[in-house]
MIRO-247900 format. One record per residue (C-alpha): x negated, y, z; residue number from 1; residue in three letters; chain. Coordinates in steps of 0.5 Angstrom, whole numbers, plus 500, padded with zeros to 3 digits. Layout:
// residues N
<xx: X	yy: Y	zz: Z	resi: NUM	resn: ALA	chain: A>
...
//
This chain:
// residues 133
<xx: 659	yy: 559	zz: 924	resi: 1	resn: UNK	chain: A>
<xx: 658	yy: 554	zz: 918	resi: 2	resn: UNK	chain: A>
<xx: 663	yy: 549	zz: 917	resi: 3	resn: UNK	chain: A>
<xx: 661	yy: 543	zz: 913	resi: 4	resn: UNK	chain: A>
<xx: 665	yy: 541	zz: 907	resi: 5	resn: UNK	chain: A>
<xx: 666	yy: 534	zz: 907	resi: 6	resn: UNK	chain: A>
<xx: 664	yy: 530	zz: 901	resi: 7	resn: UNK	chain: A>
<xx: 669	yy: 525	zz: 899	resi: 8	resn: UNK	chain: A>
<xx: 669	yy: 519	zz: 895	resi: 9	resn: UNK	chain: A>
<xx: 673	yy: 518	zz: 888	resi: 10	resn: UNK	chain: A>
<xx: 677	yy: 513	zz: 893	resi: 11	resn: UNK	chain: A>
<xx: 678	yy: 518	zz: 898	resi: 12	resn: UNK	chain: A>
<xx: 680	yy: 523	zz: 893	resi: 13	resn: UNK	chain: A>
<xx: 685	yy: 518	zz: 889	resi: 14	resn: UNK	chain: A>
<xx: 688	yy: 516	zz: 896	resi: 15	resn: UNK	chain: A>
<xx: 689	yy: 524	zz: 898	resi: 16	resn: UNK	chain: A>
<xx: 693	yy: 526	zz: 891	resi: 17	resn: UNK	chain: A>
<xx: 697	yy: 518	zz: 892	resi: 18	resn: UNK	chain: A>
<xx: 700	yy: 521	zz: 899	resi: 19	resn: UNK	chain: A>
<xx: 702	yy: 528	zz: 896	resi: 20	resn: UNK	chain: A>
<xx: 709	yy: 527	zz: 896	resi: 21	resn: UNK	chain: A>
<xx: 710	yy: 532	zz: 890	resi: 22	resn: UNK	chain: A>
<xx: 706	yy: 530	zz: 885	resi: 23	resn: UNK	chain: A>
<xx: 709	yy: 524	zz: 881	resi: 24	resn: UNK	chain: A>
<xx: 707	yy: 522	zz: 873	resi: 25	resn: UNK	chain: A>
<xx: 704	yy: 518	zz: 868	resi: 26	resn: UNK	chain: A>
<xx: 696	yy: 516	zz: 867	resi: 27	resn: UNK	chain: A>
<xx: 695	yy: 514	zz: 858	resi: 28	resn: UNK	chain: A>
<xx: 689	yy: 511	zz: 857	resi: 29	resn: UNK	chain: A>
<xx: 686	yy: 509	zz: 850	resi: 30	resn: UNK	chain: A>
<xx: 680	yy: 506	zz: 849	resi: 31	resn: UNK	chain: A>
<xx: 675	yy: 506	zz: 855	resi: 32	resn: UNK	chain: A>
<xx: 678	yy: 511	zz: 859	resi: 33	resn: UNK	chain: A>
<xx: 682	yy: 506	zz: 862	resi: 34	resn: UNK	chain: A>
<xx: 679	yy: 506	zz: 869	resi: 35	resn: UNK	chain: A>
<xx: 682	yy: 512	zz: 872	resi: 36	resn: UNK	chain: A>
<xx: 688	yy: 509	zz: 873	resi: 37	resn: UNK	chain: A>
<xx: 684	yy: 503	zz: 876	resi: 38	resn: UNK	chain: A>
<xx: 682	yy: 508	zz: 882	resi: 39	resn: UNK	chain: A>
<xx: 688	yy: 510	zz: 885	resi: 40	resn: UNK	chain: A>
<xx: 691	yy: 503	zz: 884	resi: 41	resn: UNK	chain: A>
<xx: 685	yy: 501	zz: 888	resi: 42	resn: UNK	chain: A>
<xx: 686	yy: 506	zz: 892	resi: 43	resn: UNK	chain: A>
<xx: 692	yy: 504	zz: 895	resi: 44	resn: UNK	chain: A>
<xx: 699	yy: 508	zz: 896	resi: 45	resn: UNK	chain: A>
<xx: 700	yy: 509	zz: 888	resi: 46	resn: UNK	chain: A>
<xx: 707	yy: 509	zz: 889	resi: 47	resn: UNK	chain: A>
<xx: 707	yy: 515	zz: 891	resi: 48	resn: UNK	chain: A>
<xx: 704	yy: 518	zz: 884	resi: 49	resn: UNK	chain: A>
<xx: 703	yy: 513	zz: 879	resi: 50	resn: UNK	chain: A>
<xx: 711	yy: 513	zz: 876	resi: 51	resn: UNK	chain: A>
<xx: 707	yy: 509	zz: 870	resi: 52	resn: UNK	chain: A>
<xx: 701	yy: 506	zz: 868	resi: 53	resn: UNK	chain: A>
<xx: 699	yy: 505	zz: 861	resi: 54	resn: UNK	chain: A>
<xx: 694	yy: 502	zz: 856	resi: 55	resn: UNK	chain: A>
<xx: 695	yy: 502	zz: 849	resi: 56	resn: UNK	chain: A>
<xx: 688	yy: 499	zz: 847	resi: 57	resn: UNK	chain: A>
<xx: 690	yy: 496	zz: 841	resi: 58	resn: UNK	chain: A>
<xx: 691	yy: 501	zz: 835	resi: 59	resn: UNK	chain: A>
<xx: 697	yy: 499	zz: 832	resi: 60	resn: UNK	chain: A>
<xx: 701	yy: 500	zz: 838	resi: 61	resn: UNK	chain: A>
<xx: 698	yy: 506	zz: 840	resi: 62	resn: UNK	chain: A>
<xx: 701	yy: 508	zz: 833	resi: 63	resn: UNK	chain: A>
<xx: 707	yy: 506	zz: 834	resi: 64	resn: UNK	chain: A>
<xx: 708	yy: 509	zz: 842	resi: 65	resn: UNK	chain: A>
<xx: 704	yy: 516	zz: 840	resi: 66	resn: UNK	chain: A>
<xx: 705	yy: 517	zz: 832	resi: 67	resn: UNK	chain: A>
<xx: 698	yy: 517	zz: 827	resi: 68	resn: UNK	chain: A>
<xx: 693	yy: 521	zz: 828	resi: 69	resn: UNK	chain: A>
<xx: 687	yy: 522	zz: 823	resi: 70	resn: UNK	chain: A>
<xx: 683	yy: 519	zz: 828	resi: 71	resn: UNK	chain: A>
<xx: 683	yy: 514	zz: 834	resi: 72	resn: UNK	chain: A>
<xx: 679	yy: 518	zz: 839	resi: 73	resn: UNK	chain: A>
<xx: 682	yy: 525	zz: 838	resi: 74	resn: UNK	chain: A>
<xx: 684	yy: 531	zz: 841	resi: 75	resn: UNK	chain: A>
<xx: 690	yy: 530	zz: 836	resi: 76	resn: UNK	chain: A>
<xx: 691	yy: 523	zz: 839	resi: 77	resn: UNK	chain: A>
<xx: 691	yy: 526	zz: 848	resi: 78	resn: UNK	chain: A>
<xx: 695	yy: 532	zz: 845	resi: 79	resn: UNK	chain: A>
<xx: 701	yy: 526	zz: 841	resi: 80	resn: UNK	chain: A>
<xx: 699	yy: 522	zz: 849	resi: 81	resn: UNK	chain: A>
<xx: 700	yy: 527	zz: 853	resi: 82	resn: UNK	chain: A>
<xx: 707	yy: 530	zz: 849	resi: 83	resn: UNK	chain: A>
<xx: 710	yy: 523	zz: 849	resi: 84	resn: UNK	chain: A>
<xx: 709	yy: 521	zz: 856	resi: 85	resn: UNK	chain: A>
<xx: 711	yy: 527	zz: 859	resi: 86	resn: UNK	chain: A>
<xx: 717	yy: 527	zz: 855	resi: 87	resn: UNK	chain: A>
<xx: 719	yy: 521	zz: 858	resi: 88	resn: UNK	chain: A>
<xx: 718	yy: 523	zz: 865	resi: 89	resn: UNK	chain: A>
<xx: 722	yy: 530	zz: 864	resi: 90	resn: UNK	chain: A>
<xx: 727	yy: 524	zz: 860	resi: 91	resn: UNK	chain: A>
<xx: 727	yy: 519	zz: 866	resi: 92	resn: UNK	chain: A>
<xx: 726	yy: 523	zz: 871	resi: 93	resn: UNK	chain: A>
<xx: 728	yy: 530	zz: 872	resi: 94	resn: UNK	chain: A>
<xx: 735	yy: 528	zz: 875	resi: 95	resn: UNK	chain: A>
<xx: 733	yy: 524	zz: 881	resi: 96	resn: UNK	chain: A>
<xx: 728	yy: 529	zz: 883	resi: 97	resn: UNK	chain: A>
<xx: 725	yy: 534	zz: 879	resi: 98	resn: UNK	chain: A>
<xx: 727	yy: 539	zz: 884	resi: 99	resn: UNK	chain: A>
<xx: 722	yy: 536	zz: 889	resi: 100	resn: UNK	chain: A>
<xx: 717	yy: 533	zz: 885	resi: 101	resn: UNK	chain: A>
<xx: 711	yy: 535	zz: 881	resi: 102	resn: UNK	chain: A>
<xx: 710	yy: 532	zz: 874	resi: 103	resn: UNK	chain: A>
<xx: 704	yy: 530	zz: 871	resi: 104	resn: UNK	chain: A>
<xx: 701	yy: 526	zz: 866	resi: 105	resn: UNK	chain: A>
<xx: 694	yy: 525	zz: 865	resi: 106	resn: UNK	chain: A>
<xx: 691	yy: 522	zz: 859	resi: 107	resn: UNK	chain: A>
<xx: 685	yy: 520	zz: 855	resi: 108	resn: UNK	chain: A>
<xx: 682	yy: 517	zz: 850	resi: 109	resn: UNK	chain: A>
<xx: 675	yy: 514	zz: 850	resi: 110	resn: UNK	chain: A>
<xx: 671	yy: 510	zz: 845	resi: 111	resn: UNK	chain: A>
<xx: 664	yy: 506	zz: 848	resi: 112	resn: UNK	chain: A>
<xx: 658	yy: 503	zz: 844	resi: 113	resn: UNK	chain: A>
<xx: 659	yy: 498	zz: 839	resi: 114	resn: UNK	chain: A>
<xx: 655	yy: 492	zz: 840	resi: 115	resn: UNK	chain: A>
<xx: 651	yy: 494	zz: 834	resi: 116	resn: UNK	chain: A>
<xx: 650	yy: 501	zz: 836	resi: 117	resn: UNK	chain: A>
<xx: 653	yy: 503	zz: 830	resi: 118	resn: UNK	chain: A>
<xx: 657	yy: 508	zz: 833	resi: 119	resn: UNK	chain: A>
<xx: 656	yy: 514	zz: 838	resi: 120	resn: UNK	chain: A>
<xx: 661	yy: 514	zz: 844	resi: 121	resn: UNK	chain: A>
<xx: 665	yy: 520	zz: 846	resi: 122	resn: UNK	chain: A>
<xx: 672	yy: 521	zz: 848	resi: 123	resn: UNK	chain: A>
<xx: 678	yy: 526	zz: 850	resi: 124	resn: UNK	chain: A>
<xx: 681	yy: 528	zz: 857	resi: 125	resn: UNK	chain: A>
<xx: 685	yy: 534	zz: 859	resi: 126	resn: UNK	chain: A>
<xx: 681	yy: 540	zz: 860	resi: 127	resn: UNK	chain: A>
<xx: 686	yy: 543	zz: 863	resi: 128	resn: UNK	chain: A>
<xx: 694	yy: 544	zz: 866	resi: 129	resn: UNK	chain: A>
<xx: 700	yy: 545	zz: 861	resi: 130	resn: UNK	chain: A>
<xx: 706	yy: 548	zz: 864	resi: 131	resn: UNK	chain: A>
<xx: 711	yy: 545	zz: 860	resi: 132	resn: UNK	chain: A>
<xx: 716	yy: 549	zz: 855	resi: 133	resn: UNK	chain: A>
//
């Protein structure tokens, strides 16, 4: 017999991982991509998975948190966000429940379209897990 599988929502699937107790970290988001960090706020219960959320839209603090990259929306600018932000949480956190906990940091970094149509839109996101060293 046939099971159907149920399909969720992005709602439904950021309220399932934010009730997982093990999986705890980061979301970095440049740019446009801010939106998925939003979700699992939204979706209640993100204190269980978000340690920290942030924005850094504008460049200059980008470059200041994450370093200079030749170009904004970059894999060598998700690659500077992911080993920052994951340094941290092994730094803060590690001590007080790195024996219990899954860490994780997800990052992006999104251009859109200007209002001149100048630009093309792209972005950069994780497409992959890295273990850490």
């Amino acid at each position: 017999m046939e099971t159907k599988k149920e399909l969720l929502t992005t709602t439904q699937k950021a309220r399932r991982i934010n009730f997982d107790a093990p999986i705890y970290g980061t979301f970095a988001e440049i740019g446009a991509g801010q939106e998925v960090a939003r979700e699992f706020f939204h979706a209640g219960g993100a204190s269980g998975t978000v340690a920290k959320s942030i924005s850094a839209y504008d460049m200059v603090f980008s470059d200041a948190i994450y370093g200079k990259s030749p170009r904004y929306v970059s894999r060598e600018r998700l690659n500077l966000m992911l080993d920052h932000e994951y340094g941290l949480l092994v730094e803060r956190l590690s001590a007080i429940r790195g024996d219990r906990t899954n860490f994780f940091v997800f990052a992006n970094t999104v251009a859109t379209s200007n209002h001149q149509g100048t630009n093309e839109a792209h972005g950069w996101l994780p497409s992959g897990f890295r273990l850490p060293p």
